[in-house]
C-alpha positions in Angstrom: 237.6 119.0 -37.3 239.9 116.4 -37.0 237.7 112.8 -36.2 234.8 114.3 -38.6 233.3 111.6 -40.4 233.8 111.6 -44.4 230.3 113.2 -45.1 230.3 115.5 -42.9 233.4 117.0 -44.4 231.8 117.1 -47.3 228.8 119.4 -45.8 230.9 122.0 -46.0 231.3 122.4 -49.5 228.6 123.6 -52.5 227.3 121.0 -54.9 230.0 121.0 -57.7 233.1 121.2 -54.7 231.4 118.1 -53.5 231.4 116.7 -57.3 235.4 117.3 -56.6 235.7 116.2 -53.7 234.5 112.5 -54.5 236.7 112.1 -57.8 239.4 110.7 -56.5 240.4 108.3 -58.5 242.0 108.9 -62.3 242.6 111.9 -64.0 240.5 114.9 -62.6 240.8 118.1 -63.9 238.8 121.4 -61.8 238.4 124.3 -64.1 237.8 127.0 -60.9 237.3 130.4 -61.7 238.7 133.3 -59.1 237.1 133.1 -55.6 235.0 130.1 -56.2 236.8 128.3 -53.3 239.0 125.9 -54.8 241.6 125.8 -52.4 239.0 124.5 -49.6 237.3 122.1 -52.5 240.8 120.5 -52.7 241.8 120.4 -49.1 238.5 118.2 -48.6 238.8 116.5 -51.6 242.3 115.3 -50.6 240.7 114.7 -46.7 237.7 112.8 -47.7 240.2 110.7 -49.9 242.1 109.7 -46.3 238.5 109.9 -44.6 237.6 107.1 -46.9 240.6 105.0 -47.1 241.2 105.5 -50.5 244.3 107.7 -50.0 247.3 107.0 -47.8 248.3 110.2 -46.7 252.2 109.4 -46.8 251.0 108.5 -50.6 249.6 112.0 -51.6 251.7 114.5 -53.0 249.8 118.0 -53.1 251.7 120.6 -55.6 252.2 124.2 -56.1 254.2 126.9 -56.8 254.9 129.3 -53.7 256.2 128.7 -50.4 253.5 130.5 -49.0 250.4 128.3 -51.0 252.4 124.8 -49.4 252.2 126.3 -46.1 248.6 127.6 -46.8 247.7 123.9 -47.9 249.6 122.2 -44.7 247.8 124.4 -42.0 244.3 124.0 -43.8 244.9 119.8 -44.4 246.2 119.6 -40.8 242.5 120.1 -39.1 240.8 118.2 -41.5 242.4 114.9 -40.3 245.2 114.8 -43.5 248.2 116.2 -41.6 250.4 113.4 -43.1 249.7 114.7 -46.8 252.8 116.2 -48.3 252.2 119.7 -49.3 255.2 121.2 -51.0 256.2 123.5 -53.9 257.8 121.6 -57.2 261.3 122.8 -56.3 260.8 121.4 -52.9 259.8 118.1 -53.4 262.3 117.6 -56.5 264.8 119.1 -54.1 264.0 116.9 -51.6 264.5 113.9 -54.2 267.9 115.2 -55.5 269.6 115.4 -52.2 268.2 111.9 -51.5 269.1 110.2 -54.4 272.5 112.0 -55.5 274.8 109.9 -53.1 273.1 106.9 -54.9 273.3 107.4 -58.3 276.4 110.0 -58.4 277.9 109.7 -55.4 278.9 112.5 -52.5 276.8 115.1 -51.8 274.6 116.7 -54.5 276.0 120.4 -55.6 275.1 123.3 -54.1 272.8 126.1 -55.2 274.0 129.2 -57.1 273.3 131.8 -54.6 273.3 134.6 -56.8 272.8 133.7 -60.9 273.9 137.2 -62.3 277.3 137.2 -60.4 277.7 133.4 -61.7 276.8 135.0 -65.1 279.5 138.1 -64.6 282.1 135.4 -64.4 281.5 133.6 -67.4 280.9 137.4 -69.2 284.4 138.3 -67.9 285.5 135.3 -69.1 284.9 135.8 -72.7 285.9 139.3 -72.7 281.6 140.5 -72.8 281.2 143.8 -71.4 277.4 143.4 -69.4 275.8 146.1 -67.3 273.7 144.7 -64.1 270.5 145.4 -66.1 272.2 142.9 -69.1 272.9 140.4 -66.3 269.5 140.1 -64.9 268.0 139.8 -68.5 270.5 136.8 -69.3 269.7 135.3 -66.1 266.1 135.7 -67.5 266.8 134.1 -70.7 268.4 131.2 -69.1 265.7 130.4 -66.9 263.2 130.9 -69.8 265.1 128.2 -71.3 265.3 125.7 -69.1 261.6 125.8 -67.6 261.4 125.8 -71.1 262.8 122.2 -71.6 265.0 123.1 -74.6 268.5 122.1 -74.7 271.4 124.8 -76.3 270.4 123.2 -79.5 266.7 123.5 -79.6 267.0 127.1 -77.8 269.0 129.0 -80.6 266.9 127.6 -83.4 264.2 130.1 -81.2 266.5 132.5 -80.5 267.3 132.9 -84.2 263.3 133.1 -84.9 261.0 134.2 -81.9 263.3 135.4 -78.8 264.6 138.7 -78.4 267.9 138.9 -77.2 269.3 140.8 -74.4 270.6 144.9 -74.9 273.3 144.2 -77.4 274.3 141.0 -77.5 274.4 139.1 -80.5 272.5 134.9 -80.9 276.4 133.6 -81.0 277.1 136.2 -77.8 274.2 134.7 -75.9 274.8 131.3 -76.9 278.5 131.1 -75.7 277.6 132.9 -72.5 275.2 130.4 -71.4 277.7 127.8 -72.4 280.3 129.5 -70.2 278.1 130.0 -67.7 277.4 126.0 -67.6 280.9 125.3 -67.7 281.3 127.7 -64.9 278.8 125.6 -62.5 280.0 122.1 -63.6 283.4 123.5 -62.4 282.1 125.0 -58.9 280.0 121.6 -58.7 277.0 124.1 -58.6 273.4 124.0 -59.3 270.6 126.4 -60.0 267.4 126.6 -59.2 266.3 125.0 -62.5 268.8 122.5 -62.6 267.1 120.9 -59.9 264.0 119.7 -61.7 266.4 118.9 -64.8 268.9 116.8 -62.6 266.2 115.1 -60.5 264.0 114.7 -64.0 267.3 112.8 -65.7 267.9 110.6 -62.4 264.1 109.2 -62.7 264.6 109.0 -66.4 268.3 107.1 -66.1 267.8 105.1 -63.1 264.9 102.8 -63.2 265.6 102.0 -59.5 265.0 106.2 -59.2 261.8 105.5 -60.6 260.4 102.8 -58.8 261.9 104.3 -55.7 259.9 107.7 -56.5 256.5 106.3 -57.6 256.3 103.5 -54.5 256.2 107.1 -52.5 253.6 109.2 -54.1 251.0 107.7 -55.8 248.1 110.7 -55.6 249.2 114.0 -57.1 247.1 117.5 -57.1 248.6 120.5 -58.8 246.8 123.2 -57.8 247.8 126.9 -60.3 247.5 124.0 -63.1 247.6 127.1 -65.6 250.9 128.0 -64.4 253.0 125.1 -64.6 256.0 125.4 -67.4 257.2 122.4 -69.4 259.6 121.1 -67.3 257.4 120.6 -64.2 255.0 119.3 -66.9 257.7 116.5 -68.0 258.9 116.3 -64.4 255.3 115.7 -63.0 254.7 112.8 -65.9 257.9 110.8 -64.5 256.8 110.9 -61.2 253.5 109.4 -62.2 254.7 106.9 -64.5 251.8 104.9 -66.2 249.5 105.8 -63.4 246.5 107.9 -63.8 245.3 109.4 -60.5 246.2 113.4 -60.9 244.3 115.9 -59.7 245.1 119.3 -61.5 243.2 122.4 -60.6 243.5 126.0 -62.4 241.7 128.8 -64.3 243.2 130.0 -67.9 242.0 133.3 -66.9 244.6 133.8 -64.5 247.6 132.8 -66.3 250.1 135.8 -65.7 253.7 133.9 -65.9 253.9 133.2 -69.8 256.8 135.3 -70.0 258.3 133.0 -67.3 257.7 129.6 -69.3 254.1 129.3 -68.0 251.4 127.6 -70.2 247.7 127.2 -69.9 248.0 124.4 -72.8 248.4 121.8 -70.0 245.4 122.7 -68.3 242.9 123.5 -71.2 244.3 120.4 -73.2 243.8 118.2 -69.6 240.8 116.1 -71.5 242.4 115.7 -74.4 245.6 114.2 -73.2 243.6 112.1 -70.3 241.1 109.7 -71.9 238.1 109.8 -69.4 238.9 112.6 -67.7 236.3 114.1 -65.0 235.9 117.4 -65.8 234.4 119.9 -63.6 233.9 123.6 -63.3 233.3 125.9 -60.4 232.3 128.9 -61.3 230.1 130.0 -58.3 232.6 133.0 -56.8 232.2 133.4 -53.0 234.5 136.5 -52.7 233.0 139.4 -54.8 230.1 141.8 -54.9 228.1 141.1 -57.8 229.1 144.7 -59.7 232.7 143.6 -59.0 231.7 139.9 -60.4 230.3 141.6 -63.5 233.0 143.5 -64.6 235.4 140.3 -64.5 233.6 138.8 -66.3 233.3 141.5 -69.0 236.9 141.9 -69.4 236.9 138.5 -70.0 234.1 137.5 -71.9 235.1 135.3 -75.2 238.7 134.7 -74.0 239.8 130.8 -74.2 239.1 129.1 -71.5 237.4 131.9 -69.8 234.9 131.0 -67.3 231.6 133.1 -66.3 231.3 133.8 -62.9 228.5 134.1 -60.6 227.4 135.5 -57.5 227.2 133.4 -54.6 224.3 133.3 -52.4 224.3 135.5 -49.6 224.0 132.6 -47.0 226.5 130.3 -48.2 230.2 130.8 -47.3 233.7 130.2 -48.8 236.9 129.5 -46.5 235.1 130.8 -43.2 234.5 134.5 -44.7 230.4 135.7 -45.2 229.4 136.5 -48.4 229.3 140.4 -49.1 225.9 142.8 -48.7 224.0 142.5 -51.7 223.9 146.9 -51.7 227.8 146.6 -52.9 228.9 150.0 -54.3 229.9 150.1 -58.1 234.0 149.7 -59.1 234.6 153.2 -60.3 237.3 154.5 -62.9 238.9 157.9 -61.7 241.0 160.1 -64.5 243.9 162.6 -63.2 245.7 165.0 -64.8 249.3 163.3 -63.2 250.5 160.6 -61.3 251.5 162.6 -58.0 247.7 163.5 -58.1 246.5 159.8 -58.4 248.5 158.9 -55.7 247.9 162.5 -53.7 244.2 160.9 -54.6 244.4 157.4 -53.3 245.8 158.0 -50.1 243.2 160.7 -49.8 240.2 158.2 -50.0 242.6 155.3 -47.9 242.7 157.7 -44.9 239.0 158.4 -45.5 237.9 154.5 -45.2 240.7 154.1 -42.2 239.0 157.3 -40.7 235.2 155.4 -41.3 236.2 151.9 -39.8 237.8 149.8 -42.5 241.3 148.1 -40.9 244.5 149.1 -43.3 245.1 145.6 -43.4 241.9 145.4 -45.6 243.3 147.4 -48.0 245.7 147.2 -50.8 246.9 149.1 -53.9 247.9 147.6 -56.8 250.3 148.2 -60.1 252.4 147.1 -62.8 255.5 147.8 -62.1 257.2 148.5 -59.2 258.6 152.0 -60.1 255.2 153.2 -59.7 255.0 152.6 -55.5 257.3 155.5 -54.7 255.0 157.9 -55.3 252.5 156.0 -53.2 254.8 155.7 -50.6 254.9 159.5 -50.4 251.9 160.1 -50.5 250.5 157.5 -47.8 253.3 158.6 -45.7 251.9 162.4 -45.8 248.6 161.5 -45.2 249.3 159.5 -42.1 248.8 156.0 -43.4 251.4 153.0 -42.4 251.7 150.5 -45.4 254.0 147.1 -45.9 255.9 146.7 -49.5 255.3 143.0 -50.1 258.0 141.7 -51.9 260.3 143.8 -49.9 261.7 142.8 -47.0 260.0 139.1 -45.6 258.6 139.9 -42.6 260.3 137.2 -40.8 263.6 138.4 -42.2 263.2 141.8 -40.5 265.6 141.9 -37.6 263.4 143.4 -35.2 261.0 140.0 -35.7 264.3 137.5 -35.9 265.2 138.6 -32.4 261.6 138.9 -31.2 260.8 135.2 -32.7 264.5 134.0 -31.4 263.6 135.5 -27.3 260.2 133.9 -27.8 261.8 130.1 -29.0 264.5 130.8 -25.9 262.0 131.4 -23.1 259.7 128.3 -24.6 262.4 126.1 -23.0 261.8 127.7 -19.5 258.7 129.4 -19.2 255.8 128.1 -16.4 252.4 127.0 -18.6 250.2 130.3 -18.1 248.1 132.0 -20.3 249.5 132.1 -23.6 248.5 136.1 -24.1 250.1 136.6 -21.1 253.5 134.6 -21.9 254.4 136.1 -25.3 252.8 139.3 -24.1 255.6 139.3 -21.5 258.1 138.6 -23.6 257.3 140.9 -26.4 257.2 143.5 -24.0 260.7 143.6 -23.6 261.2 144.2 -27.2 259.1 147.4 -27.1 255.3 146.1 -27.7 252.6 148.2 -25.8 249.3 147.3 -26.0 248.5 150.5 -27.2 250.2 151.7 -30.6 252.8 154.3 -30.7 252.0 157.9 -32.1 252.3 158.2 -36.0 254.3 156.5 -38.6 257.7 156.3 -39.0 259.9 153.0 -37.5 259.0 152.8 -34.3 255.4 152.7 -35.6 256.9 150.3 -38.5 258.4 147.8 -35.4 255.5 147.8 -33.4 252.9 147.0 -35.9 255.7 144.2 -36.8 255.6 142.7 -33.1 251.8 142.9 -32.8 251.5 140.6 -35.7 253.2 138.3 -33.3 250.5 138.8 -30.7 248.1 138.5 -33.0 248.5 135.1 -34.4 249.1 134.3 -30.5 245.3 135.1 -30.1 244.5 133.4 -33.0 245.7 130.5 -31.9 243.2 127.5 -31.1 242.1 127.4 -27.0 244.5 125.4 -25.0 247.3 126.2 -27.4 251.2 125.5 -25.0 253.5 128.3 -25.3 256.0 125.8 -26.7 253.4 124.5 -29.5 252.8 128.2 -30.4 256.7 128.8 -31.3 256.6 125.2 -33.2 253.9 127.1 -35.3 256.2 130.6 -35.4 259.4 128.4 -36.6 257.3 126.2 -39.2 255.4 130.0 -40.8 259.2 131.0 -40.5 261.0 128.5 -42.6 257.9 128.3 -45.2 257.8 132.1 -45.3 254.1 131.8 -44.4 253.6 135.8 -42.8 251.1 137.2 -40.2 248.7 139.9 -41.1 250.5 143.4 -39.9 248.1 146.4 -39.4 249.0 148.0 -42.6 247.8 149.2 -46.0 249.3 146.8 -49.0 251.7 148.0 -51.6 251.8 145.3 -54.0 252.4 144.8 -58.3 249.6 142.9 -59.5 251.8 139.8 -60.1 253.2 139.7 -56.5 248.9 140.0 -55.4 247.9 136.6 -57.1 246.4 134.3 -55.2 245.8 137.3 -52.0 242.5 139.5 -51.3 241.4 142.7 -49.8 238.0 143.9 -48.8 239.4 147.0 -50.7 241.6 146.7 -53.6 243.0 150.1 -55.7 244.6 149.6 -59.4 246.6 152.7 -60.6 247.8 153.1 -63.7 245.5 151.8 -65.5 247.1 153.8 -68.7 248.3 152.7 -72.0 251.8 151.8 -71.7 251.6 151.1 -67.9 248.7 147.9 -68.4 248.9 147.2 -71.0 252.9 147.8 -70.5 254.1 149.9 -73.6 256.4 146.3 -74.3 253.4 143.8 -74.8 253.9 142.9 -78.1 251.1 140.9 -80.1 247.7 139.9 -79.1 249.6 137.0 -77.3 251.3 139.7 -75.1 248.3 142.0 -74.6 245.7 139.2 -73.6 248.3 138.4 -70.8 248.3 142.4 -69.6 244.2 141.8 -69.7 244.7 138.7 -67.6 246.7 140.4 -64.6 244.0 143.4 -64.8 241.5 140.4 -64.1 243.7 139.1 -61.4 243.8 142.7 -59.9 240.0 142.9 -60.5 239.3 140.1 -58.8 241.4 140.3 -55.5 238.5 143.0 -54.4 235.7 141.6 -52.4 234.1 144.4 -51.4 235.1 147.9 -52.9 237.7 148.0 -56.3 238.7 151.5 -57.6 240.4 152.0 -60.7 242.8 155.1 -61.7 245.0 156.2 -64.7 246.6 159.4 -65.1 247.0 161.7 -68.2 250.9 162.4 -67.2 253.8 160.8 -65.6 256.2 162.0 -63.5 259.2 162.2 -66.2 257.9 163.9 -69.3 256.9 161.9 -72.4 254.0 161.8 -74.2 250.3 162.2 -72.8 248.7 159.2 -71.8 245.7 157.4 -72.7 242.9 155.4 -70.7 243.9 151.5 -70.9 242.1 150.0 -73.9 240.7 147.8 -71.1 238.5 149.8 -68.9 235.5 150.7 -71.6 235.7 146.6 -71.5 234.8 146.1 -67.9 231.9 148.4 -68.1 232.7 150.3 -64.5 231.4 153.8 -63.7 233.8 156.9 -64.5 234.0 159.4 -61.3 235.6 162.5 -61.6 238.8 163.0 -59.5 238.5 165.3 -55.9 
């Protein structure tokens, strides 16, 4: 697309996308509901904005929160003609700045980054004679973090920890309070830095420096935050000193899908936008592109009345959203399926899995979802017996798995040497000699496991555009490498509902949809449970085509009977009873 004229980018988009896409100048603020497309109204937005000449693209700073969205925004900018645009998460860019500006301002190189924050943590507990377990460290490494994306100092901290915040196992306010001290005095002495300490050190340096500042704002002078709903305090302060008195910010979220409030995240920012920006441009998409309709009405259902909740509405059957048709208007109902225990929900779900592999849907279509990620070894089990390969995400990356580290490393080697020929038949040659067949392997188990792995490889070689160089195809394999950005493998999803934000399936299952499992039996208030009814939305609305839910009545240590989540008589979906 690249050399498309500015209006003709904008054909691409509905009629309030296109009212996005030409605000580009002062505070704008997208309200976009779940699968209404507002990652492709922002790519064009920010592409019309360099169509036009209004942006610079070594001006624009586009924001988010995961490796893998920056790497989604880079590959979808790139065709559009805004290749230039920076498109990185907050860490990165203020990590970027740090290193660039410590030799300056401190001198030497800037610290290095705590590796590992609990062992940092064990030290300083050693230190003052604290007996922690591992579970105690990760909570305290919790409670640190919540603090600083937090923005409080020591001070400010244990006036909450006194009130509102409940402190880890056994420890005691004063406990807490000199362990994080220790802990601080520990880095200072390693000359270390954590993760959060890099938006606090590169937030002090533009606040200190004014030559930081006007270094830093002469840079970027366009900014769109995209997960608006998500960002913490810190990045909040952070993102105002990198603006400085200008007003051209683009934020773009939905309250609806705010799921990290435990983590420091607030949706304050986003539904307060107007308030804080005097002549704001509001606008709301709402039109959702990914869902049947049945699936569209429970959303909004399970929403309906929350703050800043949006109402969703079926798209059109002709238009489409990020390349993918809109689905058959005779959509099956989401159901909600009861069993007696959870080895028969899972028995259950792999059941009906096989049965829509067996009928023609791809496993890669399909994912299952949960709270917690205790509950995936039963799943596991079950899938396995029934013949059904599945990927963990959040386990191992798939680039980290050595199998695809060597594969990826031979393929960058032979790039150096290898005569131009078709690229199928290059890294078809090469993959070969790591043990990829055209045709798959027998059953499941690793060899199955390492040959869906490489054929991910071959895949996004046929993906690639026509006249794609073998030596421009491993440029894209190192740059989805270092920004975690992972092929599609032929495999059935295992996922928690957090971990599946921002991701869909044609077919999406929920279990454990139970009381004390969603909500989770430690979501305290009607603060804690609207945030459990927000990641069921989440979960709902990942499904564009098919969504079951299941709870069971008994877990697999004994405890008290369960109950059907509070939530599902909400959503309105049809009960089934189990096989």
């Amino acid at each position: 697309m690249i050399g498309t004229s500015s209006e003709e980018l904008l054909e691409a988009l509905d009629p309030q996308q296109r009212v996005a896409a030409r605000a580009l100048l002062g505070p704008v603020c997208i309200l976009a509901g779940a699968g209404t497309g507002k990652t492709r109204a922002i790519t064009h937005r920010i592409a019309y904005g360099v169509a036009t000449g209004v942006y610079s693209p070594s001006r624009v700073m586009a924001l988010t929160f995961t490796s893998r969205a920056a790497a989604e925004l880079r590959s979808r900018l790139r065709p559009l003609g805004a290749g230039g645009v920076a498109a990185r998460t907050f860490h990165a860019a203020a990590l970027s700045q740090l290193n660039y500006f410590w030799p300056q301002v401190i001198g030497g190189e800037a610290p290095r980054i705590v590796e590992n924050k609990a062992r940092a943590i064990a030290h300083a507990a050693e230190t003052l004679r604290l007996r922690v377990d591992t579970a105690t460290l990760r909570d305290v490494a919790a409670e640190i973090e919540w603090r600083k994306v937090s923005n409080l100092s020591l001070a400010d901290y244990e006036l909450k920890a006194r009130t509102v915040r409940t402190m880890p196992s056994n420890l005691s306010v004063e406990q807490m309070i000199a362990l994080q001290k220790q802990y601080e005095a520990l880095k200072d002495e390693r000359r270390q830095l954590d993760f959060e300490d890099v938006l606090l050190a590169t937030a002090g340096m533009i606040e200190i420096e004014p030559s930081v500042a006007i270094q830093v704002r002469e840079q970027y002078r366009f900014f769109v935050v995209d997960e608006y709903q998500d960002v913490s305090p810190l990045q909040h302060h952070l993102l105002q000193l990198w603006l400085g008195d200008r007003r051209d910010l683009c934020v773009v979220g939905d309250a609806s899908q705010t799921i990290y409030s435990f983590a420091g995240a607030s949706a304050e920012f986003l539904l307060d936008f107007p308030r804080r920006h005097d002549s704001a441009t509001v606008v709301t998409l709402e039109q959702n592109y990914r869902s049947t309709p049945p699936i569209v009405a429970s959303a909004n259902r399970l929403m309906r009345g929350r703050p800043g909740a949006l109402t969703l509405h079926s798209a059109a059957r002709d238009i489409e959203s990020d390349g993918k048709p809109t689905p058959e208007p005779e959509a099956p109902d989401p159901t909600v399926t009861a069993y007696r225990h959870d080895l028969d929900e899972a028995a259950g779900v792999a059941a009906e899995i096989a049965r829509l592999i067996e009928t023609g849907t791809a496993p890669q279509d399909i994912a299952v979802l949960y709270r917690i990620n205790a509950q995936s070894a039963p799943l596991e089990q079950a899938l396995t017996a029934a013949g059904v390969s599945y990927q963990l995400r959040g386990a191992t990356r798939f680039f980290d798995q050595p199998d695809v580290k060597r594969a990826v490393m031979e393929l960058r080697a032979a790039s150096v040497s290898i005569s131009e020929e078709p690229l199928f038949k290059s890294v078809s040659d090469v993959l070969r000699s790591r043990g990829w067949t055209q045709v798959p392997p027998e059953g499941v188990g690793a060899v199955r496991d390492r040959w869906e792995s490489l054929n991910a490889l071959m895949g996004l070689a046929e993906s690639m555009p026509a006249g794609t160089t073998f030596r421009q195809f491993t440029d894209e394999l190192k740059e989805r490498q270092s920004s975690q950005h992972e092929p599609t493998v032929r495999a059935v999803t295992l996922a928690t509902l957090h971990s599946a934000k921002g991701l869909e399936w044609p077919a999406v299952f929920i279990v454990g949809v139970a009381e004390g499992l969603l909500p989770i039996a430690y979501a305290s208030g009607l603060e804690g449970v609207d945030e459990e009814r927000r990641l069921l939305y989440v979960g709902i609305t990942r499904a564009r085509e098919r969504l079951r839910l299941s709870w069971a009545a008994a877990g697999i240590r004994r405890g008290a009977p369960r109950a059907a989540s509070r939530f599902l008589a909400e959503t309105g979906m049809r009960s089934v009873d189990a096989d």
